[in-house]
VMD Tcl script that draws the C-alpha trace (Angstrom):
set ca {
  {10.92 38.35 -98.55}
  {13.22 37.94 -101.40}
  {14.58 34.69 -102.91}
  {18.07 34.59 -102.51}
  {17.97 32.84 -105.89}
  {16.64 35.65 -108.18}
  {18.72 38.17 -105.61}
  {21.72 36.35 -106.74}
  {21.08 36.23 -110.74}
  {19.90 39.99 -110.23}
  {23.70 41.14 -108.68}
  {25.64 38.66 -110.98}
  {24.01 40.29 -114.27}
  {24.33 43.76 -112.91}
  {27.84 43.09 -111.96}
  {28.59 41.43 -115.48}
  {26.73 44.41 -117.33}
  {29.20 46.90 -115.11}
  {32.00 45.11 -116.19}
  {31.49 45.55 -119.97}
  {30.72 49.22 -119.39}
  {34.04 49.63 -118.01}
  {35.79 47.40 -120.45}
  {34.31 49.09 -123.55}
  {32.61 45.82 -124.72}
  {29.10 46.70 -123.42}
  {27.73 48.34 -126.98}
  {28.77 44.73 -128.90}
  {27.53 42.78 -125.91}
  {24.00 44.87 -126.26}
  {24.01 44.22 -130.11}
  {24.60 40.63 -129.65}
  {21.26 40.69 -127.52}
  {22.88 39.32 -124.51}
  {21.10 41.13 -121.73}
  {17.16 41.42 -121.87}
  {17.70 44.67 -119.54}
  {20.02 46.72 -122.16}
  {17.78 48.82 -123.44}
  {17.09 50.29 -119.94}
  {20.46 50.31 -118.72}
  {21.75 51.64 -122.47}
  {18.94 54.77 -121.90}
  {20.08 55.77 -118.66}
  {23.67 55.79 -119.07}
  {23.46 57.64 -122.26}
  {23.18 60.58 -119.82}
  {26.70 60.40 -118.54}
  {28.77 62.74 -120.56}
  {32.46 61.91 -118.78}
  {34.78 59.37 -116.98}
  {34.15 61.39 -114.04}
  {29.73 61.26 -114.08}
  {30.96 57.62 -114.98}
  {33.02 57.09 -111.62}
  {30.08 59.17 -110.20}
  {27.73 56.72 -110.82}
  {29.58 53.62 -109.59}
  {30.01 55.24 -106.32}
  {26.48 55.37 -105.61}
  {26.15 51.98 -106.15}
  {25.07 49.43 -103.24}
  {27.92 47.47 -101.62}
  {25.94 44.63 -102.48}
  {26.80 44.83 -106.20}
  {30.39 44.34 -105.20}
  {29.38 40.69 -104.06}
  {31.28 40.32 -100.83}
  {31.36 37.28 -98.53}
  {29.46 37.05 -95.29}
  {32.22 38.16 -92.61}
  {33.58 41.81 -94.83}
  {29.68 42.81 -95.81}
  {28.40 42.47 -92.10}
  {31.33 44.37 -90.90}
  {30.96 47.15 -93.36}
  {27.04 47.48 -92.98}
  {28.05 47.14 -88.87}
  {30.21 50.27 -89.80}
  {27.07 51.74 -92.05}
  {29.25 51.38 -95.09}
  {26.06 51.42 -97.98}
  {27.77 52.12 -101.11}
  {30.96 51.86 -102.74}
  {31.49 55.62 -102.76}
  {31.31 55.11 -98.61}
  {33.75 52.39 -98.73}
  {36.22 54.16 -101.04}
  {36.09 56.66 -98.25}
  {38.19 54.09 -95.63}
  {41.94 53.47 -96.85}
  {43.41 50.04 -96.69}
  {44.16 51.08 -92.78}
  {40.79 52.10 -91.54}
  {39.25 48.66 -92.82}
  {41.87 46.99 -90.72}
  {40.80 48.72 -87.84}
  {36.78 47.37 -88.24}
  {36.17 44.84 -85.17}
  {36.34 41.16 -87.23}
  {37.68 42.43 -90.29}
  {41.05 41.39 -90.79}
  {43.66 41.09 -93.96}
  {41.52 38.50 -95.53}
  {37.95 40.59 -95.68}
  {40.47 43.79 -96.85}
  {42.18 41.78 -99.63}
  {38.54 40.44 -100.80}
  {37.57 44.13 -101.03}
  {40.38 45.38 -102.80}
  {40.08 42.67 -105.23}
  {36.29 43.16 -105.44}
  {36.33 46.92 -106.51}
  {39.59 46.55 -108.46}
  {37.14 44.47 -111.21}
  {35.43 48.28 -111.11}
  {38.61 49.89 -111.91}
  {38.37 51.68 -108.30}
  {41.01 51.24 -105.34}
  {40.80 52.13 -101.99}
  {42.82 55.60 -100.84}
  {46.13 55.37 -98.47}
  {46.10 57.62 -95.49}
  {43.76 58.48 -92.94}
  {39.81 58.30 -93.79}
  {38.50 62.26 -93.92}
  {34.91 62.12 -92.24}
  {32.45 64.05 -94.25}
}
mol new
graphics top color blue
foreach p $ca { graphics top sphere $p radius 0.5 }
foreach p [lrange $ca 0 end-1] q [lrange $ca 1 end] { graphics top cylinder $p $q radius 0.2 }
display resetview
């Protein structure tokens, strides 16, 4: 079983190290020595050549690195919403139509992958 604890330090520093990749400020972050896991994380993105691979690779990310409250993450994994790139499939509509997830759950997930630089879509959600 995990500990909630170290599950919780794990998202927060992955979520913190996603942020300064998107702001720009991860390279003087890494030379300041402020994550022990830059050197890994450094490596592996140094294989994204474009915005686009970029975007790529957020999508595939777990919803759990978005940090959601109780109520909107059991709703979306009750909907078998597993990553961001799944949840960026659902407009601002199709969330409200998920049984228990009202205006506040869709407001926390707008606000959630905004810090990304992603937003949901507007119109109907295109099954794949």
């Amino acid at each position: 079983m995990t500990n909630p604890v170290h599950k919780e330090f794990v998202v927060s520093r992955a979520i913190s190290m996603i942020e300064l990749i998107i702001t720009g400020t991860y390279d003087s972050a890494f030379k300041a020595g402020s994550f022990d896991t830059a050197v890994k994380t450094q490596e592996y993105l140094k294989g994204l050549s474009s915005v686009q691979a970029h975007s790529d690779e957020l999508k595939r990310l777990p919803i759990e690195m978005l940090d959601l409250s109780t109520r909107p993450y059991n709703c979306l994994k009750r909907e078998e919403v597993n990553t961001i790139g799944e949840l960026l499939d659902y407009s601002l509509e199709d969330l409200e139509t998920i049984r228990s997830f009202g205006v506040g759950c869709v407001n926390e997930v707008c606000e959630k992958i905004k810090k990304f630089g992603l937003e949901l879509r507007t119109g109907p959600r295109v099954d794949k």
